[in-house]
N, C-alpha and C positions, 0 to 999 in steps of 0.2 A: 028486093030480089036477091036470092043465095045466088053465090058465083058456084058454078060447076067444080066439085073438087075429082078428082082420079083419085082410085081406089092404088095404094101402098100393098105391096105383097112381102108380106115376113121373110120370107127366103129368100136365102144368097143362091145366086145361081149356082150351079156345081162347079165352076171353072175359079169363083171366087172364095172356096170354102177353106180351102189350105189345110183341110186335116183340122178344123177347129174343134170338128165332132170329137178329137180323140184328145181334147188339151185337159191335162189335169192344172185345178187354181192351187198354186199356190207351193207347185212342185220342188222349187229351188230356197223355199223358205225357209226351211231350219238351216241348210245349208251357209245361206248367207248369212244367219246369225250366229253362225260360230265361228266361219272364217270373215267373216267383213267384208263387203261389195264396195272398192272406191270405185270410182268413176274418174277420170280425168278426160277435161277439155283439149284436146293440143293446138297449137295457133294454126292455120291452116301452112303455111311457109315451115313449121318445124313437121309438121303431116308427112310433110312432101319428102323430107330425109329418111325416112322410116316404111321398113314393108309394111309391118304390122303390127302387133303388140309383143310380139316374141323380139323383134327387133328394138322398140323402146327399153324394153325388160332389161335388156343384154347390154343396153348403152345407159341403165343407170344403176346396173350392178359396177360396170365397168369405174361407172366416176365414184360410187361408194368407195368400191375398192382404192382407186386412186386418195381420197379425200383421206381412208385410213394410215396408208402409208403415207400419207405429208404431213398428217398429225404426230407420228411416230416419229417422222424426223426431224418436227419442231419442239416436241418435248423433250427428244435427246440434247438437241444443240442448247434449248436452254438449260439443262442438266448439266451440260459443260460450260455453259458460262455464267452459273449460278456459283464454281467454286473457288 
């Protein structure tokens, strides 16, 4: 004996459509392969310091910048104690 199956209706309700009708594939393609798409994980406890990716941005331009100025004053100091 076949078990009774229900008939599957193709369509999303209209409340679930989201504008799909109007999605183009593949729009941000070339895009990404000229500028590069990372992605980063953040731990969830470092998430929580951060509004949002403007704010990560800003706090790892900040330590570049930092990192560069302590390289520039450890290759001077050893410049001075190299003579």
């Amino acid at each position: 004996m076949k078990a009774k199956t229900k008939r599957v209706q193709d369509e999303l309700r209209s409340e679930y459509d989201f504008d799909y009708s109007k999605a183009v594939r593949g729009k941000y393609y070339k895009r990404l392969l000229a500028e590069g798409a990372n992605v980063v994980m953040l731990e969830p406890d470092v998430a929580k310091a951060f509004i949002g990716s403007e704010a990560v941005n800003d706090a790892l331009r900040s330590l570049l910048a930092l990192t560069k100025t302590t390289q520039r004053l450890t290759k001077h100091k050893r410049a001075i104690a190299g003579r």
